[in-house]
N, C-alpha and C positions, 0 to 999 in steps of 0.2 A: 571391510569396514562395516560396523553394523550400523543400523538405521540413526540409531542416536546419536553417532561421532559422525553423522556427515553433517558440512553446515548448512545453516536453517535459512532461507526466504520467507518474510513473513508479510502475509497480505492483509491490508484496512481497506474495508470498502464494502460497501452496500447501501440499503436504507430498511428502516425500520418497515415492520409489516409483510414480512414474505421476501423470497428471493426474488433479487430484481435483476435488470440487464447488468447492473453494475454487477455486482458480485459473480455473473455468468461469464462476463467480461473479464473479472479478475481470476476468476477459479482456470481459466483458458493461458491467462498469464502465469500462475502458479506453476501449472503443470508443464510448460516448458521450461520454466527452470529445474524442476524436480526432474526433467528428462535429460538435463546436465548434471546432472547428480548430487542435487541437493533436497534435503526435504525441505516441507513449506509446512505454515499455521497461517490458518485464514481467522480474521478479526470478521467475520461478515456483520449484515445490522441485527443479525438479534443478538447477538455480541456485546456490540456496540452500546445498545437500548438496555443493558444493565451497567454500565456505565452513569455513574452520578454527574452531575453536571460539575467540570471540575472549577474546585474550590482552594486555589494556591494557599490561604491559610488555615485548609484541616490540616490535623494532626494526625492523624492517621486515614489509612486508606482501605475499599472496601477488598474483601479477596478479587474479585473481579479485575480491577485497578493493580492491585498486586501484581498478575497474573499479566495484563496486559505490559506492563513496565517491564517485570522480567523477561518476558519472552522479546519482548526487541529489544531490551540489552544484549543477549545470547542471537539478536540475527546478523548474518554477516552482511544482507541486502534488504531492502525493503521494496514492496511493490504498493502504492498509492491509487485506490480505483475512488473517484468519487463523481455520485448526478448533478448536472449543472443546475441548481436552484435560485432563480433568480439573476442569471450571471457567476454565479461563484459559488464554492464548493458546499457540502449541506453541513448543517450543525450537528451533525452525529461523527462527521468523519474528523470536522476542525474539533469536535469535545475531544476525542481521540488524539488527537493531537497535542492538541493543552496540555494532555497527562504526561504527557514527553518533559514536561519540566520538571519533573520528578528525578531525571537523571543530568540533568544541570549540573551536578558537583561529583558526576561519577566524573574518579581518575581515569579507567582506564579509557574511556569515549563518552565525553557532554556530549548528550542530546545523539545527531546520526552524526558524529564528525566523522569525517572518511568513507561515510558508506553510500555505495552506490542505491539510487530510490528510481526504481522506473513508477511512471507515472501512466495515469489511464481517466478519462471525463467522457461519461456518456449523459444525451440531454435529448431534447423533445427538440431538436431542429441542430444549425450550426453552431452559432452564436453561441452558445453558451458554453460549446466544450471549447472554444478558443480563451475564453475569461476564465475558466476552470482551469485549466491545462497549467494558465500562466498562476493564478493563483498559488495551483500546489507546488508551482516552481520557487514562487517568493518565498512560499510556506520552509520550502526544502531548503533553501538556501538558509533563512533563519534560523533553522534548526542546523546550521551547518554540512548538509549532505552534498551526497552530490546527484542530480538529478541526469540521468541519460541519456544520450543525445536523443532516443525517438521517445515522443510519446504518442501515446494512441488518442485518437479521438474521433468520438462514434456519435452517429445520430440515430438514435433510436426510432426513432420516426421511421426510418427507412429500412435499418438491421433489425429483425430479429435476433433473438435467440432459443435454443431447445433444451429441452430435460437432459437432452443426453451429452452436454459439453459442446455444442457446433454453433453457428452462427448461418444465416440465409445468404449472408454473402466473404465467402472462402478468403477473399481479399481483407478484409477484418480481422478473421481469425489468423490473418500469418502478422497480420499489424503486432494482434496481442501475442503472440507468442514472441515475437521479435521481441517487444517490453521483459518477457521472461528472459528469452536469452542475451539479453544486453545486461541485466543483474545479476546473471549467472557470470558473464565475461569478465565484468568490470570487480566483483567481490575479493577474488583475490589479490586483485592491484593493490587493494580497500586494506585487506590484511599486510600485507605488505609497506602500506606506508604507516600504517598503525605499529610495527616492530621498531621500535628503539635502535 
C-alpha cells in the first residue's frame, strides 16, 4: 500500500511562537500511530497562527482554512494536544476547532462523528491539565467524536522535552504514545460504524 492509501491521523496542537512542550508532546503521539501504520499531518502553532479568527458568516475561506477542513475531513482519527491557559484549552487550538463547523452539513461525517480523538493537556503545574483534559472532552463530544479512554496529562514544570522526540521522564512518553495507539485501535471500529 503506498504512503497516500494508508489512513491519516491528524494532530492540532501547539502554541504560537516556537515549538513548545505541546507540540513535542503531540509529535511523540503522532508517531505511535504512524507506527501502527498510519500516516499523520500535524496542525502545529505556526499553523495554527495563519489561521483567521473564525468568522461563521464569511463567505469564503482563506487557503489555509481550506486546507485545514480538508485534511480532517480525509482523517480517520484525530489527536487533540492543547497548554492549559488559564484553566482551559488556548485560543489557537479552540480557533481551530471553530473551523470544524465548516463541515456541519458534510453527508458523509458532520463535524468528527464516529471518529476516534485521543486527547493530550500540558501546563505549568496540575491543575490545569485536569480542566484542559475535560474541556477538550466537552469540546469532542460537541463535535460528535469520540474521545479515548486515556488521555495524557503533563506538567511541564517537571517533564521536559528534547529536539530529538524523548521526554526526561520515559513514564510520559509511553502515556503519549498509548494516546497514539488508542487512535490507531479505535479508527477502524470508527470506519466500520460509518458503512451503511
Amino acid at each position: 500500500m503506498a504512503d497516500s492509501e494508508l489512513p491519516l491521523v491528524v494532530g492540532i496542537g501547539g502554541t504560537i511562537g516556537g515549538v513548545s512542550s505541546t507540540e513535542r508532546a503531540l509529535r511523540i503521539a503522532l508517531d505511535a500511530a504512524c507506527q501502527q501504520g498510519f500516516r499523520t499531518r500535524m496542525f502545529g502553532g505556526a499553523d495554527m497562527a495563519r489561521l483567521p479568527l473564525y468568522d461563521p458568516k464569511a463567505t469564503t475561506r482563506t487557503p489555509e482554512e481550506r486546507e485545514f477542513v480538508e485534511t480532517v475531513r480525509q482523517a480517520s482519527a484525530l489527536i487533540i494536544a492543547s497548554p492549559g491557559y488559564h484553566g482551559s484549552i488556548s485560543g489557537v487550538v479552540k480557533n481551530a476547532l471553530d473551523l470544524l463547523e465548516e463541515t456541519a452539513r458534510d453527508a458523509a461525517r458532520p463535524y468528527l462523528a464516529d471518529m476516534p480523538v485521543g486527547l493530550i493537556a500540558t501546563a505549568y503545574g496540575w491543575q490545569a491539565t485536569g480542566s484542559t483534559i475535560a474541556a477538550l472532552r466537552s469540546i469532542v463530544h460537541a463535535l460528535r467524536g469520540w474521545p479515548t479512554p486515556f488521555a495524557a496529562a503533563i506538567n511541564s514544570q517537571i517533564v521536559k522535552f528534547d529536539e530529538e522526540g524523548g521526554a526526561s521522564d520515559p513514564a510520559v512518553v509511553e502515556q503519549l504514545m498509548l494516546v497514539g495507539r488508542q487512535v490507531a485501535r479505535f479508527a477502524p471500529l470508527a470506519a466500520t460504524a460509518a458503512t451503511p
